[in-house]
N, CA and C atoms as an extended XYZ file, in Angstrom:
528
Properties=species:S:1:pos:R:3:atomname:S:1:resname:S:1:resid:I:1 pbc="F F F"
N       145.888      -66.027      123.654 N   UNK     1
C       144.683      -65.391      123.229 CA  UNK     1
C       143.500      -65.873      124.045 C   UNK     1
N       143.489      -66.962      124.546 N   UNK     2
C       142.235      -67.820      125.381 CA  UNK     2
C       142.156      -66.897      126.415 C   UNK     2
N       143.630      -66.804      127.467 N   UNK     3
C       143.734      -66.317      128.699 CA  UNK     3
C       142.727      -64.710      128.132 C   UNK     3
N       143.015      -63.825      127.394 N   UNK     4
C       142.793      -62.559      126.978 CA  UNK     4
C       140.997      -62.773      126.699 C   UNK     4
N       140.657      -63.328      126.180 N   UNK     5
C       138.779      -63.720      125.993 CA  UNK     5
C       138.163      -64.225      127.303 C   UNK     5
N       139.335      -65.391      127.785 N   UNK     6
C       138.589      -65.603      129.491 CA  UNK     6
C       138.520      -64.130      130.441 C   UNK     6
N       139.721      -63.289      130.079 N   UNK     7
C       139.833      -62.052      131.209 CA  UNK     7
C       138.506      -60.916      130.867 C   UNK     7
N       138.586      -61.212      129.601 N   UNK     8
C       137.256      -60.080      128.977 CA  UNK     8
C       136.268      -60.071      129.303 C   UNK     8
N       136.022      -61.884      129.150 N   UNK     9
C       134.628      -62.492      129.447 CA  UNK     9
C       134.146      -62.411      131.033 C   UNK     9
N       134.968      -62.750      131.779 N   UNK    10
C       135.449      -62.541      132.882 CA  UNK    10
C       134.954      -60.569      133.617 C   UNK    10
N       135.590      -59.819      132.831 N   UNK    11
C       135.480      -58.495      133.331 CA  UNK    11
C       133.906      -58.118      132.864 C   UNK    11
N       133.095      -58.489      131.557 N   UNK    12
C       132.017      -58.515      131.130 CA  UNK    12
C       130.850      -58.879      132.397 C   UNK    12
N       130.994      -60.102      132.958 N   UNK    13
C       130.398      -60.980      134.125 CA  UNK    13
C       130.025      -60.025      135.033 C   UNK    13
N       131.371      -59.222      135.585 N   UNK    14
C       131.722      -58.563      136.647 CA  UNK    14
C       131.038      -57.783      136.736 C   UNK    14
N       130.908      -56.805      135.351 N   UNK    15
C       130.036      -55.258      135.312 CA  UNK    15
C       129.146      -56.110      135.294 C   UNK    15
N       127.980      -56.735      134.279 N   UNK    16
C       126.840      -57.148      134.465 CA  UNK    16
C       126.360      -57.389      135.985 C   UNK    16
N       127.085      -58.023      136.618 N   UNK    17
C       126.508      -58.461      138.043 CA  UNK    17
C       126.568      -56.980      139.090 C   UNK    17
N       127.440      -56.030      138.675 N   UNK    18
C       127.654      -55.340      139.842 CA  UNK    18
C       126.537      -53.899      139.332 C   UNK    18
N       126.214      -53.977      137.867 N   UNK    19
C       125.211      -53.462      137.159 CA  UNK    19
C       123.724      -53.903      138.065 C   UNK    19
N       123.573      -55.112      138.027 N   UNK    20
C       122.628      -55.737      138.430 CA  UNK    20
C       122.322      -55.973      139.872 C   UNK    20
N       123.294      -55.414      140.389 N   UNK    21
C       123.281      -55.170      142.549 CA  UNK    21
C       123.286      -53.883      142.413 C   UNK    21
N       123.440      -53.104      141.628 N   UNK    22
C       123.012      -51.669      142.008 CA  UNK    22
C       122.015      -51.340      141.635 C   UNK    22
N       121.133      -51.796      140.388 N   UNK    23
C       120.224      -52.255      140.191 CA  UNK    23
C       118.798      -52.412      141.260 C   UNK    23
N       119.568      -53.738      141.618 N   UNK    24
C       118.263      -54.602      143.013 CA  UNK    24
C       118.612      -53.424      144.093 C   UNK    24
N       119.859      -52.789      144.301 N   UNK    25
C       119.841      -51.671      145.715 CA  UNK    25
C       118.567      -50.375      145.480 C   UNK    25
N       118.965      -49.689      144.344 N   UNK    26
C       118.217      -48.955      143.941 CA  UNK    26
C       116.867      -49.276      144.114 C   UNK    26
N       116.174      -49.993      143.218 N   UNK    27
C       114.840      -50.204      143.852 CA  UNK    27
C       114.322      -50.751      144.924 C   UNK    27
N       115.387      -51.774      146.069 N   UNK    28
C       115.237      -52.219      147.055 CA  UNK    28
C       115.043      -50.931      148.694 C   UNK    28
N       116.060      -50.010      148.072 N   UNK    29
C       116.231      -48.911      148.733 CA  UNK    29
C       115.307      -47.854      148.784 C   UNK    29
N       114.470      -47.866      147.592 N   UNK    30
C       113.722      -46.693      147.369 CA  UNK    30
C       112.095      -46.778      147.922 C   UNK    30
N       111.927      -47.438      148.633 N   UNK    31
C       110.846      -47.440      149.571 CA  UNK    31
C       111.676      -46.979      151.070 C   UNK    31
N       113.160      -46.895      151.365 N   UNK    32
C       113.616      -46.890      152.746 CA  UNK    32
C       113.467      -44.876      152.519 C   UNK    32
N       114.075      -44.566      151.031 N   UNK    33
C       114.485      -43.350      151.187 CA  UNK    33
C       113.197      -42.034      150.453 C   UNK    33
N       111.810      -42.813      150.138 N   UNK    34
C       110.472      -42.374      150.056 CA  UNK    34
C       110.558      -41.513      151.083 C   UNK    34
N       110.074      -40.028      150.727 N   UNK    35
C       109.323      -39.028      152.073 CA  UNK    35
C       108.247      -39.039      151.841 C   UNK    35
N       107.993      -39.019      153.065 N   UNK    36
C       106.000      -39.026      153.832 CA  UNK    36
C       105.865      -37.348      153.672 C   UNK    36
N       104.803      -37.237      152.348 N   UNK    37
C       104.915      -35.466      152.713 CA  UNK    37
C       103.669      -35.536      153.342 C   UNK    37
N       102.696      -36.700      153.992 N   UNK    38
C       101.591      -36.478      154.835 CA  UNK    38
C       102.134      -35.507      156.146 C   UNK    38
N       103.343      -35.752      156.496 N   UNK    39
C       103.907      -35.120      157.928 CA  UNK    39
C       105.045      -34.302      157.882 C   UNK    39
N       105.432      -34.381      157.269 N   UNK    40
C       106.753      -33.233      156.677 CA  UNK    40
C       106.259      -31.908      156.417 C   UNK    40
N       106.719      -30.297      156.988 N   UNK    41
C       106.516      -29.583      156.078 CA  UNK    41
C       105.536      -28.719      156.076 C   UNK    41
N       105.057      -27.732      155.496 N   UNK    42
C       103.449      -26.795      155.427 CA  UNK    42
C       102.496      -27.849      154.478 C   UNK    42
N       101.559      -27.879      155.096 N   UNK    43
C       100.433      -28.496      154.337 CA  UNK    43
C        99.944      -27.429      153.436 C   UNK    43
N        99.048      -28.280      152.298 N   UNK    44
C        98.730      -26.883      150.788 CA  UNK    44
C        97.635      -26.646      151.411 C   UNK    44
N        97.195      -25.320      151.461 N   UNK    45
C        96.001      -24.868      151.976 CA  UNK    45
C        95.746      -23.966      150.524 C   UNK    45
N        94.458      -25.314      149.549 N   UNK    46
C        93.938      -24.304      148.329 CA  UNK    46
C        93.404      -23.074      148.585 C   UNK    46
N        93.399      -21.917      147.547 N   UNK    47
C        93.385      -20.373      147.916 CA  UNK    47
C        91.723      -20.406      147.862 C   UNK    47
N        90.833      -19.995      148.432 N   UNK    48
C        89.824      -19.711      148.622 CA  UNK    48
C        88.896      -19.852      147.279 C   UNK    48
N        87.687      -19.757      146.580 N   UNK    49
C        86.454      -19.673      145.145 CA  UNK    49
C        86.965      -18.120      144.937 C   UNK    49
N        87.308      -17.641      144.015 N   UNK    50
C        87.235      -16.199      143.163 CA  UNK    50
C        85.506      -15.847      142.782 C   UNK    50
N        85.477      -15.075      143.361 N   UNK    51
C        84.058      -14.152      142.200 CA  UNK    51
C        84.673      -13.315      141.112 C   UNK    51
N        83.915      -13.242      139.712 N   UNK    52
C        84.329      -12.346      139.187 CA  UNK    52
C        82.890      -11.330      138.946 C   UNK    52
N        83.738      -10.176      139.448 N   UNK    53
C        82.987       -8.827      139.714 CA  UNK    53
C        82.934       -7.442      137.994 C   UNK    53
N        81.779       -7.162      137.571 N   UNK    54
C        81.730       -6.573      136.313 CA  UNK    54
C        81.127       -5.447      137.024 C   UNK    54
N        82.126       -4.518      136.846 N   UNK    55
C        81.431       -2.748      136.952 CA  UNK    55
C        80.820       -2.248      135.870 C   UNK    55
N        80.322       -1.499      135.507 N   UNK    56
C        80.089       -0.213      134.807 CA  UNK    56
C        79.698        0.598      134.712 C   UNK    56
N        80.496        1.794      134.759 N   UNK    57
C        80.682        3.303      134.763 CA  UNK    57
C        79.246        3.941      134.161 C   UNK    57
N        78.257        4.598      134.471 N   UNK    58
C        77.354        5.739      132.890 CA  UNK    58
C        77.415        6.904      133.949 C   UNK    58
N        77.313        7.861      132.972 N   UNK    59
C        76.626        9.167      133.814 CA  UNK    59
C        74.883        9.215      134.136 C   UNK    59
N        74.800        9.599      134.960 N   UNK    60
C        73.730        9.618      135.747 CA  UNK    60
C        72.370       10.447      134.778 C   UNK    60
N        73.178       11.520      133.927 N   UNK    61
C        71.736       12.477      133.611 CA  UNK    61
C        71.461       11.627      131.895 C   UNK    61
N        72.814       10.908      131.614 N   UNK    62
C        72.269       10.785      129.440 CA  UNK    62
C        72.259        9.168      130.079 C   UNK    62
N        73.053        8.437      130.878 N   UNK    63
C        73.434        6.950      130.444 CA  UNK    63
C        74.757        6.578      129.836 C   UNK    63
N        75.765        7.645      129.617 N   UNK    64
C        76.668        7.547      128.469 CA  UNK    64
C        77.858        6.860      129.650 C   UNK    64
N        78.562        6.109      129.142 N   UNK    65
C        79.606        5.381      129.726 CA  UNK    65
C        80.779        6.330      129.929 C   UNK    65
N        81.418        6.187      131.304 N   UNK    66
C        82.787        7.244      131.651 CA  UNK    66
C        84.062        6.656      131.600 C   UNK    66
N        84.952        6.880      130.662 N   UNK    67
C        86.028        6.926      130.511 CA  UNK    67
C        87.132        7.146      131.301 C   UNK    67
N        87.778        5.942      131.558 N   UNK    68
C        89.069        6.345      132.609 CA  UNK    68
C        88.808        6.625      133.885 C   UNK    68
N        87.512        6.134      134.423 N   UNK    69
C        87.224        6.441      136.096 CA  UNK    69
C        88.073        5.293      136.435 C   UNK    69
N        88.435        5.560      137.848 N   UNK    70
C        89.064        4.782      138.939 CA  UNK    70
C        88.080        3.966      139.961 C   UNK    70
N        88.403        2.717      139.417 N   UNK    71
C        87.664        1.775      140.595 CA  UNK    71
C        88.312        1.206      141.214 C   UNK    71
N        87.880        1.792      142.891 N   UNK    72
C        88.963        0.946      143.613 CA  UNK    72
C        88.186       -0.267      144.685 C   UNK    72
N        88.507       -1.071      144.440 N   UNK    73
C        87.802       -2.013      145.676 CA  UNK    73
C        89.272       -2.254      146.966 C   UNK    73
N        88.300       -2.405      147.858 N   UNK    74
C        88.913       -2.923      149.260 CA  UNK    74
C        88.173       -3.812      150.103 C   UNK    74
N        88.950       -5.235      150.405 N   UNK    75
C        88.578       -5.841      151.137 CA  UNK    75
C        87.989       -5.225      152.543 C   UNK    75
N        87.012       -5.318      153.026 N   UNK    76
C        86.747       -5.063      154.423 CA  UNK    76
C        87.681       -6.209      155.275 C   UNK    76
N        88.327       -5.377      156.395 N   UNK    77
C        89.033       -6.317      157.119 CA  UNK    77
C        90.532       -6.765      156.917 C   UNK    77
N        90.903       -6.231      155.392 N   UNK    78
C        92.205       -6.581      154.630 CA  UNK    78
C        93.060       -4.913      154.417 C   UNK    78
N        94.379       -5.311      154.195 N   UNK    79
C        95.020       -3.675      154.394 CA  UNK    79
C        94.686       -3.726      153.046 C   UNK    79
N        95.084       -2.211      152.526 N   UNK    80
C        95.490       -2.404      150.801 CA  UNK    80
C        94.472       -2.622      150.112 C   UNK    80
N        94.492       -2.115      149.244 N   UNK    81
C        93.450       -2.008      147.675 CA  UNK    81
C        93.603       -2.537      146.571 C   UNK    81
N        92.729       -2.700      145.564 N   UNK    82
C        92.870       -2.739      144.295 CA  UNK    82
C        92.166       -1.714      143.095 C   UNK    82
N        93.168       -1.002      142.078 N   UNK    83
C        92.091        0.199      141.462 CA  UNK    83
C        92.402        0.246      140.043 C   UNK    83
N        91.435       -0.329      139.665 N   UNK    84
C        91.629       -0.561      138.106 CA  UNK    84
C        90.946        0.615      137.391 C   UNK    84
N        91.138        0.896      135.968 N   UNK    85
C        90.531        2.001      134.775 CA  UNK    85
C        89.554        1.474      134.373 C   UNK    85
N        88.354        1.700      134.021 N   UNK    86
C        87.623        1.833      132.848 CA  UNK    86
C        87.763        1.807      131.538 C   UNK    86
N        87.359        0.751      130.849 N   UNK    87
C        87.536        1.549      129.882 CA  UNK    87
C        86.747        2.392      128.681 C   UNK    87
N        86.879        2.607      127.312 N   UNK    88
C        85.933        2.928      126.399 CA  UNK    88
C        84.354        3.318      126.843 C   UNK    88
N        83.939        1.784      126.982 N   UNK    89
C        82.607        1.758      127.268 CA  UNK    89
C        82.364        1.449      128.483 C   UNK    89
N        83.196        2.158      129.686 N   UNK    90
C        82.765        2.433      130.902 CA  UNK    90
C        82.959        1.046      131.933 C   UNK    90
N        83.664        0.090      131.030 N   UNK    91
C        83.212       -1.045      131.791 CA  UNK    91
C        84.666       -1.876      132.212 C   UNK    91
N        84.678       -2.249      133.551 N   UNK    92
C        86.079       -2.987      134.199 CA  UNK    92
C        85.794       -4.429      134.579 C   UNK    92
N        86.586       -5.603      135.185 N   UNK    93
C        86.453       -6.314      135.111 CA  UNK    93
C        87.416       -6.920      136.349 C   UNK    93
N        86.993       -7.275      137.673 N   UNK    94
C        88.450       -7.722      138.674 CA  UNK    94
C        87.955       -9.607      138.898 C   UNK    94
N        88.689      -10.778      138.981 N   UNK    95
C        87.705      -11.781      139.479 CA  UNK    95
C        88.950      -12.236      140.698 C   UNK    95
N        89.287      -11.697      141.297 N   UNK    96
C        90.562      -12.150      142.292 CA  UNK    96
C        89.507      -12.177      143.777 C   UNK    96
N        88.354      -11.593      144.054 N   UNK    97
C        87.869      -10.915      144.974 CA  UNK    97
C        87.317      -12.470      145.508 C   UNK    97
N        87.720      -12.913      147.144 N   UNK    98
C        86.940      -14.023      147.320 CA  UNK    98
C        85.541      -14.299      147.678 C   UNK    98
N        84.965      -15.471      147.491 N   UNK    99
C        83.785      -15.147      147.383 CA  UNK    99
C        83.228      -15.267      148.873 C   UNK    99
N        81.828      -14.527      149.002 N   UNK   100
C        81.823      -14.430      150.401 CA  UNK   100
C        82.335      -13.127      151.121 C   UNK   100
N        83.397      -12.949      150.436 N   UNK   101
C        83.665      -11.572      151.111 CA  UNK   101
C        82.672      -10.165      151.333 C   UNK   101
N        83.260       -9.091      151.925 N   UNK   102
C        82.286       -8.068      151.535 CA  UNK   102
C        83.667       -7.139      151.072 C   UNK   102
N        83.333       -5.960      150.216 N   UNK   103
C        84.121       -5.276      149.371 CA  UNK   103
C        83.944       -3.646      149.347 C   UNK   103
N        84.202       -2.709      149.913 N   UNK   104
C        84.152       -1.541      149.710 CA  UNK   104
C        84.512       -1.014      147.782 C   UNK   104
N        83.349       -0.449      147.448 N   UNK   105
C        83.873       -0.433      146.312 CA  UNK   105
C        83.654        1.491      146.241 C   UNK   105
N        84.671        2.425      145.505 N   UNK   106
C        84.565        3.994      145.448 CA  UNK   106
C        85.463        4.237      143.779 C   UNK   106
N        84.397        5.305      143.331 N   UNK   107
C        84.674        5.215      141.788 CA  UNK   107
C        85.448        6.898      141.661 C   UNK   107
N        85.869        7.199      142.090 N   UNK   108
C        86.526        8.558      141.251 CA  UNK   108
C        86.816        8.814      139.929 C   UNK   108
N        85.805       10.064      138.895 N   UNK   109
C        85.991       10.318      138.142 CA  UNK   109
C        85.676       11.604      137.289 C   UNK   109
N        86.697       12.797      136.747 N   UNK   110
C        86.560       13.923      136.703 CA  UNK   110
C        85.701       14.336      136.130 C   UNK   110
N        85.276       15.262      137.048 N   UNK   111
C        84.013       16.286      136.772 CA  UNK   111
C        82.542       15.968      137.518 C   UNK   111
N        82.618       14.796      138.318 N   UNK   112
C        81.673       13.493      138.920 CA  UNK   112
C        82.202       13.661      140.096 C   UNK   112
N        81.042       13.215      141.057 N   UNK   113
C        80.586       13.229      142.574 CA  UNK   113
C        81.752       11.704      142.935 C   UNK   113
N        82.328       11.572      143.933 N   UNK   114
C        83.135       10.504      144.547 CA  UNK   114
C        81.528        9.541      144.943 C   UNK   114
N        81.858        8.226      144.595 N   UNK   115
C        80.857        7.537      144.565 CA  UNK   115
C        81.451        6.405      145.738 C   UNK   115
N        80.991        5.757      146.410 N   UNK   116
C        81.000        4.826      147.549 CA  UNK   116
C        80.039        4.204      147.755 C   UNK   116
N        79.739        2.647      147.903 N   UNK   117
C        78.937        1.795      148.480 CA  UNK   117
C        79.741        0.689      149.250 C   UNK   117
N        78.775        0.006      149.874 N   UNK   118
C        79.609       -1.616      150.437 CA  UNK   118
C        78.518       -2.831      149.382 C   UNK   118
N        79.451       -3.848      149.049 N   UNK   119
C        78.862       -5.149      148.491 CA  UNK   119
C        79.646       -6.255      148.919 C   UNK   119
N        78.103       -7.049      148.411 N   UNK   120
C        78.167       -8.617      149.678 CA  UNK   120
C        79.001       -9.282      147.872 C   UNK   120
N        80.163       -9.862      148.227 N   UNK   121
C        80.532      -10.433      147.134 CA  UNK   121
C        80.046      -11.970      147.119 C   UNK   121
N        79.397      -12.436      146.924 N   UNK   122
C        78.332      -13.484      147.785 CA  UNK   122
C        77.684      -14.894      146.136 C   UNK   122
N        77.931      -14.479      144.612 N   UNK   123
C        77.961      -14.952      143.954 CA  UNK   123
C        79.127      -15.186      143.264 C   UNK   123
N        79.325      -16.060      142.034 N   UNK   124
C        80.397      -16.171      141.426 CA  UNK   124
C        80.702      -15.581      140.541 C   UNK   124
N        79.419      -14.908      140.036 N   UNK   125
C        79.687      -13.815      139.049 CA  UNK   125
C        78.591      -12.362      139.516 C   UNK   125
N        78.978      -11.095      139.272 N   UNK   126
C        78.080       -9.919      139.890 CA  UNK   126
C        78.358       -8.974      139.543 C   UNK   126
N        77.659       -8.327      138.895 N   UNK   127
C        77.316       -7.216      138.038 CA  UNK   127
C        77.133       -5.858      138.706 C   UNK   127
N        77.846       -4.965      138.655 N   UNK   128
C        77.348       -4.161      139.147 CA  UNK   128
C        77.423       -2.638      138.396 C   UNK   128
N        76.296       -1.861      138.277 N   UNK   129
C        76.243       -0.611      137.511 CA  UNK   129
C        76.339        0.798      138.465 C   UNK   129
N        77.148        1.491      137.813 N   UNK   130
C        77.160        3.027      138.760 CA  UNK   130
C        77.064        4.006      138.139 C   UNK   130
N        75.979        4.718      139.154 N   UNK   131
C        75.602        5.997      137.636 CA  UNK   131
C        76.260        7.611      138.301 C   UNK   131
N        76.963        8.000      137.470 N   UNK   132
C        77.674        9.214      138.441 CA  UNK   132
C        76.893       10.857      138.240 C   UNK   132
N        76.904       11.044      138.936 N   UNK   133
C        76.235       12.294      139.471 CA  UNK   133
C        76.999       13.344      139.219 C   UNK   133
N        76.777       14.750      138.520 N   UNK   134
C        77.617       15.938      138.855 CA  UNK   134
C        77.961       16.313      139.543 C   UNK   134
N        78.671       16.969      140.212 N   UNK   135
C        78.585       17.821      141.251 CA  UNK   135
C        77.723       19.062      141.683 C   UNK   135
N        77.020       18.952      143.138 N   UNK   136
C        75.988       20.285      143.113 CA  UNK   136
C        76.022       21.009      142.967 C   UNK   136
N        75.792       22.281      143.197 N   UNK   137
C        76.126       23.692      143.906 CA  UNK   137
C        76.045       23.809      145.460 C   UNK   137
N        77.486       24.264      145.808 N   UNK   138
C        77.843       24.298      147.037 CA  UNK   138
C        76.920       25.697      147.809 C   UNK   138
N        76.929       25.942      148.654 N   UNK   139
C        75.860       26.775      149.695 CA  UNK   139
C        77.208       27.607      150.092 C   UNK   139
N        76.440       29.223      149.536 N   UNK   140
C        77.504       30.026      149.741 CA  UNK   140
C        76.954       30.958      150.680 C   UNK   140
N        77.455       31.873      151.648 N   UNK   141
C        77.240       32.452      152.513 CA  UNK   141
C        76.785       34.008      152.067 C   UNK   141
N        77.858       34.065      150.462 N   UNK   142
C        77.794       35.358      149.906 CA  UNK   142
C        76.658       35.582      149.054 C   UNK   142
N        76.222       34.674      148.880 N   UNK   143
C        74.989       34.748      148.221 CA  UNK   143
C        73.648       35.260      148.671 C   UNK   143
N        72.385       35.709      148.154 N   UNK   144
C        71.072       35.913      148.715 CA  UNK   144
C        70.556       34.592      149.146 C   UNK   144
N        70.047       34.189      150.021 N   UNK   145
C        69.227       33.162      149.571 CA  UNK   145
C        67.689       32.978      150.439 C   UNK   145
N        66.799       32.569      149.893 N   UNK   146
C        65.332       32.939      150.279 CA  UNK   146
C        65.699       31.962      151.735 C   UNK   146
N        64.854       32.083      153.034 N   UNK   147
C        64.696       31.715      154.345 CA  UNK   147
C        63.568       30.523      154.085 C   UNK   147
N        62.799       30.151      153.382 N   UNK   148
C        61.826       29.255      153.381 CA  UNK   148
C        62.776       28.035      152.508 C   UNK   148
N        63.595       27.768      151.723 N   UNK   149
C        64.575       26.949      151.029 CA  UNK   149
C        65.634       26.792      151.644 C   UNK   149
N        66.130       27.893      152.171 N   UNK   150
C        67.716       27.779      152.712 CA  UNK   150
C        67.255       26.469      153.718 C   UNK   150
N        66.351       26.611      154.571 N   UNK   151
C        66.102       25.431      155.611 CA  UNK   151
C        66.817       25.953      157.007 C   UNK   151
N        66.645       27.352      157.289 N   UNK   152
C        67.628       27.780      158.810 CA  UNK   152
C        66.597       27.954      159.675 C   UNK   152
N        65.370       27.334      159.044 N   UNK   153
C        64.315       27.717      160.483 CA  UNK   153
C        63.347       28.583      160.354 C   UNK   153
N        63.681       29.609      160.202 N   UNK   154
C        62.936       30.898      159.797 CA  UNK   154
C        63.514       32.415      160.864 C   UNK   154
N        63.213       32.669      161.178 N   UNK   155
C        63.405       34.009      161.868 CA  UNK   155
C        64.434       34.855      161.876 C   UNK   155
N        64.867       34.256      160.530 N   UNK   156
C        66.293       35.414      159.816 CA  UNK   156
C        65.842       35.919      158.818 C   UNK   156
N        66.412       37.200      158.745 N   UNK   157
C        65.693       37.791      157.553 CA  UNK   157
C        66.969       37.828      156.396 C   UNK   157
N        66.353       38.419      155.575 N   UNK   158
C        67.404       37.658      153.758 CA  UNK   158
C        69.171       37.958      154.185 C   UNK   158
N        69.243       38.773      154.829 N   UNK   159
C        70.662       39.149      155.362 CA  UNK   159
C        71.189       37.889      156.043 C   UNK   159
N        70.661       36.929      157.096 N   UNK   160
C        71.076       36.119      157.353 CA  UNK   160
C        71.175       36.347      159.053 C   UNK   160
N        70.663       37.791      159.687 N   UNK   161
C        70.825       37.859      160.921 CA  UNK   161
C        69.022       38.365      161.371 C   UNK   161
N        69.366       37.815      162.539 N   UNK   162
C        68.062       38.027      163.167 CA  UNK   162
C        67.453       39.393      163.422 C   UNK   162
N        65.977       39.857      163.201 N   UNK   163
C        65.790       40.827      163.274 CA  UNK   163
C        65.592       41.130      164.481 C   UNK   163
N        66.200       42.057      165.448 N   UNK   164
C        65.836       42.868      166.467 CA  UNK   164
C        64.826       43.152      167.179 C   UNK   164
N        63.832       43.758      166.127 N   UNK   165
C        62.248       44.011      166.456 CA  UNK   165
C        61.634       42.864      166.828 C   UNK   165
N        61.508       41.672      166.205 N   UNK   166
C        60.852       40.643      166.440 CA  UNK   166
C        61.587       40.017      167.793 C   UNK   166
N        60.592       39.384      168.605 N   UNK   167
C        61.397       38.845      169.722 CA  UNK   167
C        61.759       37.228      169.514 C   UNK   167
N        62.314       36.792      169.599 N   UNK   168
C        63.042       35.125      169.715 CA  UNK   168
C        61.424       34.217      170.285 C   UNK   168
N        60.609       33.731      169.046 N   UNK   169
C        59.803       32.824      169.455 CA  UNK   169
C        59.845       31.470      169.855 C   UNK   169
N        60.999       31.050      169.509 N   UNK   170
C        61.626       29.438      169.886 CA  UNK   170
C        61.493       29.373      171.513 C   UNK   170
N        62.532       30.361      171.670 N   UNK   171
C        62.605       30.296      173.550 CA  UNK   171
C        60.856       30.916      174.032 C   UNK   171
N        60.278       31.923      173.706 N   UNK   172
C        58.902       31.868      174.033 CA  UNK   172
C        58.170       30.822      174.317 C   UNK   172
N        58.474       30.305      172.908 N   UNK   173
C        57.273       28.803      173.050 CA  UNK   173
C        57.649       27.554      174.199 C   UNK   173
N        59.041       27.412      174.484 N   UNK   174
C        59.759       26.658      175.246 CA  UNK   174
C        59.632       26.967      176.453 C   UNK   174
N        59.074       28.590      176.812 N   UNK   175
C        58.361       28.586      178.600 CA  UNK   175
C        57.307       28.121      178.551 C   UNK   175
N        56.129       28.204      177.654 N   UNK   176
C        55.010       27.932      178.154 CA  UNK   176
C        55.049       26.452      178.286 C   UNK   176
């Protein structure tokens, strides 16, 4: 029974010590097998300051906020867009846009004039309001229209062609 407690005691020793060299390797080792990520690898290049940019939509003649227009911004200089909805009360919200940038911004929305400006995205926060316009009345050919408004100069008469009788005073005045 002695021999059997010495062999135990004995095998006990063994693990402890070989516990205890793998032990001292492990932390002895772990400064050899440390990586330097100073030189290894892509360096982190943090993503640029965000502005966040606040639209909102009204119509131009009451003030009333437009529903469901399309705002699209585009980086100047960058492919590709971004085009968010409106909503309820006319109003959207993007803050991805970096700051500093400049931003093409165009609002499409039915029954309303296509709207376009450029902005300096240049604060961290920026407000911006757009008031949409109807659409005009287009200039029809078939129509009457008076010679002092139309804006063609003058020396057409309501038909739209020059009268005959009268002689061409433009080129007159341009000899003397």
């Amino acid at each position: 029974m002695e021999d059997y407690t010495r062999d135990m005691q004995s095998r006990r020793n063994s693990l402890i010590a070989l516990l205890m060299l793998v032990t001292l390797l492990a932390v002895g080792s772990a400064g050899l097998f440390a990586q330097d990520t100073s030189h290894r690898g892509r360096k982190y290049k943090a993503p640029p300051p965000t502005s966040t940019v606040n639209v909102t939509i009204l119509r131009a003649d009451d003030g009333k906020p437009i529903e469901n227009a399309a705002v699209i911004f585009q980086l100047l200089g960058d492919k590709g867009n971004m085009e968010l909805k409106t909503n309820e009360d006319g109003k959207t919200t993007i803050d991805v846009l970096p700051t500093g940038s400049k931003v093409l911004l165009q609002v499409i929305a039915k029954g309303f004039q296509t709207y376009g400006k450029q902005y300096d995205v240049d604060k961290e926060n920026l407000a911006i309001e757009v008031k949409m316009k109807r659409p005009s009345k287009q200039y029809s050919i078939y129509e009457n229209h008076d010679t002092a408004s139309a804006g063609n100069g003058g020396g057409a008469s309501s038909s739209g062609q020059k009268d005959a009788a009268k002689p061409d005073q433009s080129s007159a005045q341009s000899k003397k």
